[in-house]
VOTI-610008 format. One record per residue: residue number from 0; residue in three letters; x, z, y of N, C-alpha, C, O in turn. Coordinates in steps of 0.2 Angstrom, whole numbers, plus 5000, padded with zeros to 4 digits. Last residue first. Example, Ala and Ser with C-alpha at 12.3 -4.5 7.8 and 13.67 -1.06 7.14 Angstrom:
r seq=1 type=Ser n.u=5064 n.w=5035 n.v=4989 ca.u=5068 ca.w=5036 ca.v=4995 c.u=5064 c.w=5039 c.v=5000 o.u=5067 o.w=5040 o.v=5006
r seq=0 type=Ala n.u=5066 n.w=5039 n.v=4972 ca.u=5062 ca.w=5039 ca.v=4978 c.u=5066 c.w=5039 c.v=4984 o.u=5071 o.w=5042 o.v=4983
% end
This chain:
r seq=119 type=Unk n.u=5016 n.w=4976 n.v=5167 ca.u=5020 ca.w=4979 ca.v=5174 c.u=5026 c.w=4976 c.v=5176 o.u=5029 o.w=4978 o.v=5181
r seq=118 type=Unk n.u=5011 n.w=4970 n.v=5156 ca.u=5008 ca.w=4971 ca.v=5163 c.u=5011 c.w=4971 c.v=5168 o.u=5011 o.w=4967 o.v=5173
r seq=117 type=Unk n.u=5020 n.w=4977 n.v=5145 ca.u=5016 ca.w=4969 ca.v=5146 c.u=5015 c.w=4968 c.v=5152 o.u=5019 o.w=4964 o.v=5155
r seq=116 type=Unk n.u=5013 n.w=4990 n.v=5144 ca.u=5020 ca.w=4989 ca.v=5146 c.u=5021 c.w=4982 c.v=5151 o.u=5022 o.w=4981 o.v=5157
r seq=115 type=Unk n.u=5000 n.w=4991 n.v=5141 ca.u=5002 ca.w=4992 ca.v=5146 c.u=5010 c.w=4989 c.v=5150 o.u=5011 o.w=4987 o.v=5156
r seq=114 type=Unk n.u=5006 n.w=4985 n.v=5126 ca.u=5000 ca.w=4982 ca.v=5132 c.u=5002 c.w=4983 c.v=5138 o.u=5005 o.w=4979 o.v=5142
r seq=113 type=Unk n.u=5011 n.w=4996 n.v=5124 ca.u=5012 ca.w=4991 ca.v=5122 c.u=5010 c.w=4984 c.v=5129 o.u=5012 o.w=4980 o.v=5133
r seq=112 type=Unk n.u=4999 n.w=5007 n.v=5122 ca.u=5004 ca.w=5009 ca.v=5126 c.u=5008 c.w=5001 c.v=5128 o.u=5010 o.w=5001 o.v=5134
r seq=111 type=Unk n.u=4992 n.w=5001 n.v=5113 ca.u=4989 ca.w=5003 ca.v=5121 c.u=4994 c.w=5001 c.v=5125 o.u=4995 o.w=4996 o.v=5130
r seq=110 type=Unk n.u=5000 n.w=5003 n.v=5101 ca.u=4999 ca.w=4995 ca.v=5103 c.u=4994 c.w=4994 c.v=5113 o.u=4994 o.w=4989 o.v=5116
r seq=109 type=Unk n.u=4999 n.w=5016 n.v=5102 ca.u=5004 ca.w=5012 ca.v=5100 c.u=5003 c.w=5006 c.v=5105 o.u=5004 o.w=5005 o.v=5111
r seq=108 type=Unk n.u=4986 n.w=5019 n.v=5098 ca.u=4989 ca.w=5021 ca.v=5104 c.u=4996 c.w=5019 c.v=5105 o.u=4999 o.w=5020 o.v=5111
r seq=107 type=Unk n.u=4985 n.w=5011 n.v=5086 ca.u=4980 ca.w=5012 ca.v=5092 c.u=4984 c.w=5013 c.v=5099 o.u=4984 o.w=5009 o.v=5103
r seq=106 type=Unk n.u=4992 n.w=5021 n.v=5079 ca.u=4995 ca.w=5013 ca.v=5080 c.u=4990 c.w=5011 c.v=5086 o.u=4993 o.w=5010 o.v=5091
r seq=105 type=Unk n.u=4988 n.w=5032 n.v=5080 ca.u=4995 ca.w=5033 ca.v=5082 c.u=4996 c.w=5024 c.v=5084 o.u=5000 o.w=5022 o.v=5089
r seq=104 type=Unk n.u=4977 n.w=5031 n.v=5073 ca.u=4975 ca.w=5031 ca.v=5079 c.u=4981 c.w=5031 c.v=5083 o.u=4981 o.w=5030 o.v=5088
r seq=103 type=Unk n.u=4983 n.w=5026 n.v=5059 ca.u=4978 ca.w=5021 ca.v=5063 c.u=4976 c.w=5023 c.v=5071 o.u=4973 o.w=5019 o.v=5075
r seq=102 type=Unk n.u=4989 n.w=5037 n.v=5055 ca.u=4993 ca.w=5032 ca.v=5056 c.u=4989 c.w=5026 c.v=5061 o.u=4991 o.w=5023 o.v=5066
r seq=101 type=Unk n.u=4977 n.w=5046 n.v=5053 ca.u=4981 ca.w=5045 ca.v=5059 c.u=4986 c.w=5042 c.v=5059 o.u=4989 o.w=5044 o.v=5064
r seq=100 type=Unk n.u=4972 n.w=5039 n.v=5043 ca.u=4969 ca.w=5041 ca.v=5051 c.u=4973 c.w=5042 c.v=5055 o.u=4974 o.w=5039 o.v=5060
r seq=99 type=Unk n.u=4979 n.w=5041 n.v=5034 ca.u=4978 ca.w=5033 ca.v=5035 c.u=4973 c.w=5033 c.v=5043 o.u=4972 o.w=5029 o.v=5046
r seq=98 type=Unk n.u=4983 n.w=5054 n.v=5030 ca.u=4989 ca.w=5051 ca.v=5033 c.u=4984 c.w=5042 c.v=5038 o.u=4985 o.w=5039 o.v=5043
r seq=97 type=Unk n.u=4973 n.w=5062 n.v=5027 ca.u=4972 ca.w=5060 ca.v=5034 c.u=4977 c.w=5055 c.v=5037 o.u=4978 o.w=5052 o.v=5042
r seq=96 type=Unk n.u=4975 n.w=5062 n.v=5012 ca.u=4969 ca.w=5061 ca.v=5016 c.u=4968 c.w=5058 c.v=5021 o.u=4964 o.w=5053 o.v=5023
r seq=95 type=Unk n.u=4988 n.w=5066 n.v=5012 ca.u=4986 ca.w=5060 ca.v=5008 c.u=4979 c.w=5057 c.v=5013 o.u=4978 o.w=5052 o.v=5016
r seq=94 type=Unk n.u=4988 n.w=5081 n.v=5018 ca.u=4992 ca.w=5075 ca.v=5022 c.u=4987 c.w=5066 c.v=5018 o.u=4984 o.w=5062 o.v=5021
r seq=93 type=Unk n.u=4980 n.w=5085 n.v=5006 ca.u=4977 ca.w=5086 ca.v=5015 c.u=4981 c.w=5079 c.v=5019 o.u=4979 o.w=5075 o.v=5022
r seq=92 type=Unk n.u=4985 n.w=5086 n.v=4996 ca.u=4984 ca.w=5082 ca.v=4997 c.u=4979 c.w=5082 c.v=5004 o.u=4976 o.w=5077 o.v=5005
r seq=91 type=Unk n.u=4998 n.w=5095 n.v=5000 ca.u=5000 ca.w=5088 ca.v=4999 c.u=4993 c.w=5082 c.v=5001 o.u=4994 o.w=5077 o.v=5005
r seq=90 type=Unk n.u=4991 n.w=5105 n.v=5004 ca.u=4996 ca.w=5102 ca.v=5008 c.u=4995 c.w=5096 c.v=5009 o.u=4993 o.w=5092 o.v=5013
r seq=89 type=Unk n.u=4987 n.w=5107 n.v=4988 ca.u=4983 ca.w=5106 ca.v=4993 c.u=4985 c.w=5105 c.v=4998 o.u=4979 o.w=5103 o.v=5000
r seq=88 type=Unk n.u=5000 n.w=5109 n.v=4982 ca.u=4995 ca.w=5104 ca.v=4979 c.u=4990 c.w=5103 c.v=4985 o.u=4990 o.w=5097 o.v=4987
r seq=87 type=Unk n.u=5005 n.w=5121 n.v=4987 ca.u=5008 ca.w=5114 ca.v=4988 c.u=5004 c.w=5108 c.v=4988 o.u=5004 o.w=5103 o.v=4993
r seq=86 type=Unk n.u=4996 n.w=5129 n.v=4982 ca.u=4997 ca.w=5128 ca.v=4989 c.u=4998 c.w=5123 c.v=4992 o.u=4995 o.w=5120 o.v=4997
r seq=85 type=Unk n.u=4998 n.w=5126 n.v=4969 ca.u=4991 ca.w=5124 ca.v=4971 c.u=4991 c.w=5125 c.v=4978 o.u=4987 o.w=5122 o.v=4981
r seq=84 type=Unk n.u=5010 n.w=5132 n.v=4965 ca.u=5010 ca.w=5124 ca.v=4964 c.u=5002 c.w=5121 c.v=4968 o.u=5000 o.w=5115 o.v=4969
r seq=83 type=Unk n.u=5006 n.w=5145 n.v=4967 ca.u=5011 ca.w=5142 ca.v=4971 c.u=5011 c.w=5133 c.v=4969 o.u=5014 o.w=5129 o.v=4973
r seq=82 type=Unk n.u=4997 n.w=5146 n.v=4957 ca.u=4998 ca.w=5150 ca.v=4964 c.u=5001 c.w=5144 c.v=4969 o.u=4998 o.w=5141 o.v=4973
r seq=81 type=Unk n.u=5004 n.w=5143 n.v=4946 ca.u=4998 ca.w=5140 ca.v=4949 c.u=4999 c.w=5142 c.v=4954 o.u=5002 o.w=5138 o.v=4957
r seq=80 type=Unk n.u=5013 n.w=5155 n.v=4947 ca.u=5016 ca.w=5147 ca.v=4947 c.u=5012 c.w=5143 c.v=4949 o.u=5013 o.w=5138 o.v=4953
r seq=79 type=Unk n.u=5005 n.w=5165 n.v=4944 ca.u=5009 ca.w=5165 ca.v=4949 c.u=5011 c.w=5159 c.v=4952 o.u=5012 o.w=5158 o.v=4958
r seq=78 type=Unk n.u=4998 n.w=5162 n.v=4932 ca.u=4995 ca.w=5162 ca.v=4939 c.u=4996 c.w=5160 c.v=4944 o.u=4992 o.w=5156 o.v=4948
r seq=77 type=Unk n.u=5008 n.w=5162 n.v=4924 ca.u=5005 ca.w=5156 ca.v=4924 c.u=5001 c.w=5158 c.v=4932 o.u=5002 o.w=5154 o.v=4937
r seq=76 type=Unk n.u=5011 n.w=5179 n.v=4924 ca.u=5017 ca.w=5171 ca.v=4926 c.u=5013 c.w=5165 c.v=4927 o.u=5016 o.w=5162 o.v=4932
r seq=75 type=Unk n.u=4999 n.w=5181 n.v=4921 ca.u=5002 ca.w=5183 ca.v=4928 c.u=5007 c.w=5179 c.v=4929 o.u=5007 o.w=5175 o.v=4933
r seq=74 type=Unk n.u=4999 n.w=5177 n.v=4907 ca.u=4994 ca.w=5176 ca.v=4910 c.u=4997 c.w=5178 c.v=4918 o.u=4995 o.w=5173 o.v=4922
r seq=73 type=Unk n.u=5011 n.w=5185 n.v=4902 ca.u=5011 ca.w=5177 ca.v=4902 c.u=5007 c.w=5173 c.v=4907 o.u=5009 o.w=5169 o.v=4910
r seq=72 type=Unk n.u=5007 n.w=5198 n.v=4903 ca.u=5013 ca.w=5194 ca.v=4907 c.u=5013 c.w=5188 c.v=4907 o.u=5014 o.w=5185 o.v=4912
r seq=71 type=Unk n.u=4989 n.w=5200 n.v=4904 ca.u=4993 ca.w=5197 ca.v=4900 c.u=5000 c.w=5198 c.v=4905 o.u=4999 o.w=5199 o.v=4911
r seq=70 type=Unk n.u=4976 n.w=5198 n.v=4914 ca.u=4982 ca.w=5205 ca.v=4908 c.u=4986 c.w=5204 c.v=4907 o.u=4990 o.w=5208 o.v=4910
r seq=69 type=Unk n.u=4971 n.w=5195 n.v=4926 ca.u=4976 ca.w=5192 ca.v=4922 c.u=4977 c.w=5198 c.v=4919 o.u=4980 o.w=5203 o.v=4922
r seq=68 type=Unk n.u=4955 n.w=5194 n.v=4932 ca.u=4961 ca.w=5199 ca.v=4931 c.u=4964 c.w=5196 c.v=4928 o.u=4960 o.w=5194 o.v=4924
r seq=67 type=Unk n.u=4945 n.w=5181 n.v=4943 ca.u=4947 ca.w=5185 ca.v=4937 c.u=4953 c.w=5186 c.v=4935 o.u=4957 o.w=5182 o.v=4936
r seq=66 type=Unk n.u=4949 n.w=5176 n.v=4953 ca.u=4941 ca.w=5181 ca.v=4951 c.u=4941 c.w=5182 c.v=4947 o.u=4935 o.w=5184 o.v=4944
r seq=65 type=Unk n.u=4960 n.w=5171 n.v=4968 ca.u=4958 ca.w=5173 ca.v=4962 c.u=4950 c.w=5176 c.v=4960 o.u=4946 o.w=5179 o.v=4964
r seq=64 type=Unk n.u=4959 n.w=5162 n.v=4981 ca.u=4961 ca.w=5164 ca.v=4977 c.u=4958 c.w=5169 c.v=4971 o.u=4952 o.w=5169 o.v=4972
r seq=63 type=Unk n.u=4953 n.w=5150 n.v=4988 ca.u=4950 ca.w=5155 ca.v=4990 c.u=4953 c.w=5162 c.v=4986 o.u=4950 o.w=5167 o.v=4987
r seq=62 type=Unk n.u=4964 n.w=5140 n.v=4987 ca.u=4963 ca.w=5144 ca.v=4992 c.u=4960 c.w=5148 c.v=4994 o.u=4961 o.w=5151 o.v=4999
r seq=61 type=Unk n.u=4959 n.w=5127 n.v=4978 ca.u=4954 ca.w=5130 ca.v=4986 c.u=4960 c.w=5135 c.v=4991 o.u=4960 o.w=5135 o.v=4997
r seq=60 type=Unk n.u=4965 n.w=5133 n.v=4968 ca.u=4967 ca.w=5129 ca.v=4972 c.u=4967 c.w=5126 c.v=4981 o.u=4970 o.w=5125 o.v=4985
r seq=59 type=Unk n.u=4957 n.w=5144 n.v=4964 ca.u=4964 ca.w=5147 ca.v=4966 c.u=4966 c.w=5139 c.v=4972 o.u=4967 o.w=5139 o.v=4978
r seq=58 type=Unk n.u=4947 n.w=5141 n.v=4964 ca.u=4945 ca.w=5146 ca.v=4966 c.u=4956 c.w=5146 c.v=4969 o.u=4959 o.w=5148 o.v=4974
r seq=57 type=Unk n.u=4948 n.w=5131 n.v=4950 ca.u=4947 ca.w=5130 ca.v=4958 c.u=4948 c.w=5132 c.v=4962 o.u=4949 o.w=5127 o.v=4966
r seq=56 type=Unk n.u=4954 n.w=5139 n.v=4942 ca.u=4957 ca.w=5135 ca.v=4946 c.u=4954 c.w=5131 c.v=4949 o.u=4957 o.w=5126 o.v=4950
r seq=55 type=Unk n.u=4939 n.w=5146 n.v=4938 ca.u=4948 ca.w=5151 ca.v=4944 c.u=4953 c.w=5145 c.v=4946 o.u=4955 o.w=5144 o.v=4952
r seq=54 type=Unk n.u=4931 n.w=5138 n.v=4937 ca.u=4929 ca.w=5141 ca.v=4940 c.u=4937 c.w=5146 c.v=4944 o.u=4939 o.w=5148 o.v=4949
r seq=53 type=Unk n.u=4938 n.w=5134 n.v=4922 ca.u=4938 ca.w=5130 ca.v=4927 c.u=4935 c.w=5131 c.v=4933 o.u=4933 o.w=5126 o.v=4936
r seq=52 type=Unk n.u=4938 n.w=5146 n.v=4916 ca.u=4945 ca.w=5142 ca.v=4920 c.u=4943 c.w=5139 c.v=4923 o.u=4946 o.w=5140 o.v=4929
r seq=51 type=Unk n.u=4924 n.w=5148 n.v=4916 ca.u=4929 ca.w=5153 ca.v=4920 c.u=4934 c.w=5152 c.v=4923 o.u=4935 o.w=5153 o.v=4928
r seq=50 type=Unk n.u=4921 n.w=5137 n.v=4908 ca.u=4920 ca.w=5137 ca.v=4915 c.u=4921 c.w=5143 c.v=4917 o.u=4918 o.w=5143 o.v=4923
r seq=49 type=Unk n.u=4930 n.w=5141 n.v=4895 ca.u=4932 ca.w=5136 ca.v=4900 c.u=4927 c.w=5137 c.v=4907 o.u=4930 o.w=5137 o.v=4912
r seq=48 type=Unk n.u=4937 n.w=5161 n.v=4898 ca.u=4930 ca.w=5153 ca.v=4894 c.u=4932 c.w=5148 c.v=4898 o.u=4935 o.w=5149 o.v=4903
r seq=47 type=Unk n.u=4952 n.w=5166 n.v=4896 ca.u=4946 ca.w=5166 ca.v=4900 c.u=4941 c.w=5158 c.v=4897 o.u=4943 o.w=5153 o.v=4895
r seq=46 type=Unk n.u=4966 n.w=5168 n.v=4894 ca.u=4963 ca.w=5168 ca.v=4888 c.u=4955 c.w=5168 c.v=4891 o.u=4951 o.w=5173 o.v=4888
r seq=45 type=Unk n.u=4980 n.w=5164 n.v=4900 ca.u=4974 ca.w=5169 ca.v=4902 c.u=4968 c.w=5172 c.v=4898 o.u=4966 o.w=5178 o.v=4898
r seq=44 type=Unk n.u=4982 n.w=5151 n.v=4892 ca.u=4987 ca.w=5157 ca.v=4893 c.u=4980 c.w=5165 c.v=4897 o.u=4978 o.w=5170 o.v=4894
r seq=43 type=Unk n.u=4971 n.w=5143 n.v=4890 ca.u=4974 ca.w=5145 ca.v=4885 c.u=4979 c.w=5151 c.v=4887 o.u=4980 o.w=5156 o.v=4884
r seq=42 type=Unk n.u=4964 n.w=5143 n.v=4903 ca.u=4960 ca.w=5146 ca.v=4896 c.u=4966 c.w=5148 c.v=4891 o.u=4965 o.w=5153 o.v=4887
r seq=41 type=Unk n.u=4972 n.w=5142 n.v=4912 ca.u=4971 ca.w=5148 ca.v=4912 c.u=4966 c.w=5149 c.v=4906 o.u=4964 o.w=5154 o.v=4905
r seq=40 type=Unk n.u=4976 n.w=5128 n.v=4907 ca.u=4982 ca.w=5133 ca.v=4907 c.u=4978 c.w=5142 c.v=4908 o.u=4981 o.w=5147 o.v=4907
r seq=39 type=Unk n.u=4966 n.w=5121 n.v=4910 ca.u=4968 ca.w=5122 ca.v=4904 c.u=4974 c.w=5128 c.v=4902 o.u=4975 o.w=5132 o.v=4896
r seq=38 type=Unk n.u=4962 n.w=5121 n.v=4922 ca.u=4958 ca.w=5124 ca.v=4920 c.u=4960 c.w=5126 c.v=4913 o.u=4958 o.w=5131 o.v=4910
r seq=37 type=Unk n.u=4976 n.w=5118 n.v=4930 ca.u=4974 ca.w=5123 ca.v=4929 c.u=4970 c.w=5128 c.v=4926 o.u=4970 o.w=5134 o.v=4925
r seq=36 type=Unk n.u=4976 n.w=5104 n.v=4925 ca.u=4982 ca.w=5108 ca.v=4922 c.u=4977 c.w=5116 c.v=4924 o.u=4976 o.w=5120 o.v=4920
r seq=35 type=Unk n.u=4963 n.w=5101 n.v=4931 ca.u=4963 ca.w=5102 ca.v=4923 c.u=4969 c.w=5105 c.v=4920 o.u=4968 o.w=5108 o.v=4915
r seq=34 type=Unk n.u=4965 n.w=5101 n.v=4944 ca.u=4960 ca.w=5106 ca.v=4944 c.u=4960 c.w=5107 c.v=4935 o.u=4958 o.w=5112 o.v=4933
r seq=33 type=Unk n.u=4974 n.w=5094 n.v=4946 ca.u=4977 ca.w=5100 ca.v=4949 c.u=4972 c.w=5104 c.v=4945 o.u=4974 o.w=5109 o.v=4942
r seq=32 type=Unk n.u=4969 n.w=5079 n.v=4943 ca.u=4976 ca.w=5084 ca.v=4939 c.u=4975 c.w=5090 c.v=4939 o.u=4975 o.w=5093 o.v=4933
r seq=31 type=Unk n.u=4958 n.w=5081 n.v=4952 ca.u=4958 ca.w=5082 ca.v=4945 c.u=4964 c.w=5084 c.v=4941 o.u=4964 o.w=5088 o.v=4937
r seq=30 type=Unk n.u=4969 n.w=5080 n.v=4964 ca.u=4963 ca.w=5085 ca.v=4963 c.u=4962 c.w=5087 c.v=4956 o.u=4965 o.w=5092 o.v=4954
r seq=29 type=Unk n.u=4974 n.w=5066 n.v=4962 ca.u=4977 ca.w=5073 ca.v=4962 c.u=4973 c.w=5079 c.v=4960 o.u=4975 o.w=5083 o.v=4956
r seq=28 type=Unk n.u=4963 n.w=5060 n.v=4963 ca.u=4965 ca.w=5059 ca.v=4956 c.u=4970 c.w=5066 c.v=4958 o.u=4970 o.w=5071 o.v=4954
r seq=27 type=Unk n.u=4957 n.w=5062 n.v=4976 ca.u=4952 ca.w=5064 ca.v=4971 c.u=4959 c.w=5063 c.v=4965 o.u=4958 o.w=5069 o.v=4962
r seq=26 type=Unk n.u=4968 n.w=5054 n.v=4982 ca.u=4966 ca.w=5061 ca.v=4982 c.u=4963 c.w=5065 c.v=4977 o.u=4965 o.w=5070 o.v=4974
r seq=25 type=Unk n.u=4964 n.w=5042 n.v=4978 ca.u=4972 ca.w=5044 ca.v=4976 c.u=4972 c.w=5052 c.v=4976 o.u=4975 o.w=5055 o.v=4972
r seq=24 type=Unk n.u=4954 n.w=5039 n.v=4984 ca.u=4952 ca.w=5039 ca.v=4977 c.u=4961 c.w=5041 c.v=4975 o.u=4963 o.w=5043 o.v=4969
r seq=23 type=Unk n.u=4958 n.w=5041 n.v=4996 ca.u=4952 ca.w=5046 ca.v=4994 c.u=4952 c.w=5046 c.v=4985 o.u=4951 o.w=5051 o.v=4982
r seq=22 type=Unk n.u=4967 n.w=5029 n.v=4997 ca.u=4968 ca.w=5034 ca.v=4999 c.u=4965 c.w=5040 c.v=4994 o.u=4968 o.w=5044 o.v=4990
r seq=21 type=Unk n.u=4956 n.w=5020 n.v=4996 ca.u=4962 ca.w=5021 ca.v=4990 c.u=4964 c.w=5025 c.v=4991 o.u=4964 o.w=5029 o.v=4985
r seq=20 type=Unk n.u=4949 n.w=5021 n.v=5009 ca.u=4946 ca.w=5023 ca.v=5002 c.u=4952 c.w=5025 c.v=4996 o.u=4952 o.w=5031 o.v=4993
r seq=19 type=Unk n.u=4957 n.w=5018 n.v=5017 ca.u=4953 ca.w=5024 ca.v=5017 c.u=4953 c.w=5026 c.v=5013 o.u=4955 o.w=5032 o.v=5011
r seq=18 type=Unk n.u=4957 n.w=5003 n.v=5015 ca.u=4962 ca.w=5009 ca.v=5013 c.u=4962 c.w=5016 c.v=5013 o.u=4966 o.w=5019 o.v=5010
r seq=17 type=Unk n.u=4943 n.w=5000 n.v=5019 ca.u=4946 ca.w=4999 ca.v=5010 c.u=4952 c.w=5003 c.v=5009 o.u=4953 o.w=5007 o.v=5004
r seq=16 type=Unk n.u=4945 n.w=5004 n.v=5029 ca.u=4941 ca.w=5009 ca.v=5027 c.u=4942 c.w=5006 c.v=5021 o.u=4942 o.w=5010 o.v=5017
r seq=15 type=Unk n.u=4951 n.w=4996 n.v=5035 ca.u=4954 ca.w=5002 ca.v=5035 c.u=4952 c.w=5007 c.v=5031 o.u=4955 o.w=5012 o.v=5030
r seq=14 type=Unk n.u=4945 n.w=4981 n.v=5034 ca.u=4954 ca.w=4983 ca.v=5028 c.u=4954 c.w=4989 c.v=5028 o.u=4958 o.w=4992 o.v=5024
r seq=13 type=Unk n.u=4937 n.w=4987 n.v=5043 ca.u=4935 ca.w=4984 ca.v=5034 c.u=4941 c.w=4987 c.v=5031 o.u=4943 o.w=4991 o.v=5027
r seq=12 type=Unk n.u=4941 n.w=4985 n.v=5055 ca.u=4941 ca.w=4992 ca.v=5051 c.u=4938 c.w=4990 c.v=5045 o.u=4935 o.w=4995 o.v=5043
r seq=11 type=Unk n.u=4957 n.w=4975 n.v=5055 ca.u=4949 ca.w=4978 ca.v=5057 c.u=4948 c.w=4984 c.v=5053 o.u=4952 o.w=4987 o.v=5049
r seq=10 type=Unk n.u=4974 n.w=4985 n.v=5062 ca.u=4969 ca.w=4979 ca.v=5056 c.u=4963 c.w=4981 c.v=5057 o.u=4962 o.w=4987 o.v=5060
r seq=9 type=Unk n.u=4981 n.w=4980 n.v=5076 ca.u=4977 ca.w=4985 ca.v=5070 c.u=4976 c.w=4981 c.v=5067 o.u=4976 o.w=4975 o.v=5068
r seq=8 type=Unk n.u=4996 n.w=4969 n.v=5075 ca.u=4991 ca.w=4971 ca.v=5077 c.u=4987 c.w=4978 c.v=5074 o.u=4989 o.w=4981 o.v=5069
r seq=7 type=Unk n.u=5014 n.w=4974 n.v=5073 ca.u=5009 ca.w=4969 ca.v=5073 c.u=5002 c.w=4972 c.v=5076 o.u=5002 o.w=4976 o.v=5081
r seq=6 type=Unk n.u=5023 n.w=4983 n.v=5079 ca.u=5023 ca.w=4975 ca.v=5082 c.u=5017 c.w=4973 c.v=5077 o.u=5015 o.w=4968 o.v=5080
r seq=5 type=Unk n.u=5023 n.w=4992 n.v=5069 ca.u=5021 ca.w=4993 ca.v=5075 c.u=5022 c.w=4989 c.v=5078 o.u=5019 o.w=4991 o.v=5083
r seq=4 type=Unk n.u=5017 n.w=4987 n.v=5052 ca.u=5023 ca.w=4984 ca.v=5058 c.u=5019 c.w=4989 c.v=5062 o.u=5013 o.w=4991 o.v=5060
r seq=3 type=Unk n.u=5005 n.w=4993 n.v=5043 ca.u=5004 ca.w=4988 ca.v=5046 c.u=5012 c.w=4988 c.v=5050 o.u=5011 o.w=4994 o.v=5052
r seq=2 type=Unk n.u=5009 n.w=4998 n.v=5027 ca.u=5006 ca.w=5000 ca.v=5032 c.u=5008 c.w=4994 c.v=5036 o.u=5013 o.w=4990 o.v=5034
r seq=1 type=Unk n.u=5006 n.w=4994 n.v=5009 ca.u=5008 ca.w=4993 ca.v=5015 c.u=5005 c.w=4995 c.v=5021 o.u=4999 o.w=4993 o.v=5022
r seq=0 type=Unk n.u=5004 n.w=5000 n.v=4994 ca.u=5000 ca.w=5000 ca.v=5000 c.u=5004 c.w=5000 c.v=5006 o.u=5007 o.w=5005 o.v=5009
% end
């Protein structure tokens, strides 16, 4: 997925919002990874029913953090590393999301600025 030159023009907003899309559907497929290493890992290491797991790693990815007690060592080690891989994870895919907006409003205001330049 190439982005447009600063020398060239926007792209209409069809092409943007087809890129938009790809984007969202590249989000969404992170998501589901995040959301199945986690629900799988807290059923077998944490030893919780699947829609518990897949109710905690939600709860953890979100950022709303935990709702059910870890006993286990194993169980608090997997947490802890979810924890921390689900911070990331959601970071990451927050920039994924907006990256194609705001490359498109920077290029907007690029090409403005450009213009103006032209003039004077």
């Amino acid at each position: 997925m190439k982005l447009e030159h600063r020398t060239q023009k926007v792209v209409p907003i069809t092409h943007f919002l087809i890129r938009l899309g790809r984007y969202g559907v590249f989000a969404l497929l992170l998501i589901g990874i995040s959301v199945i290493i986690g629900t799988l890992g807290y059923h077998q290491v944490g030893k919780l029913h699947w829609i518990d797991s897949f109710h905690m790693a939600c709860m953890i990815l979100t950022g709303m953090g935990p709702v059910a007690e870890m006993t286990s060592d194993e169980a608090k080690l997997f947490s802890s590393f979810y924890a921390l891989y689900s911070g990331v994870a959601f970071l990451s895919i927050t920039a994924v999301i907006f990256a194609p907006i705001i490359h498109r409003l920077l290029h907007i205001l690029h090409v403005q600025d450009d213009n103006e330049e032209k003039r004077s």
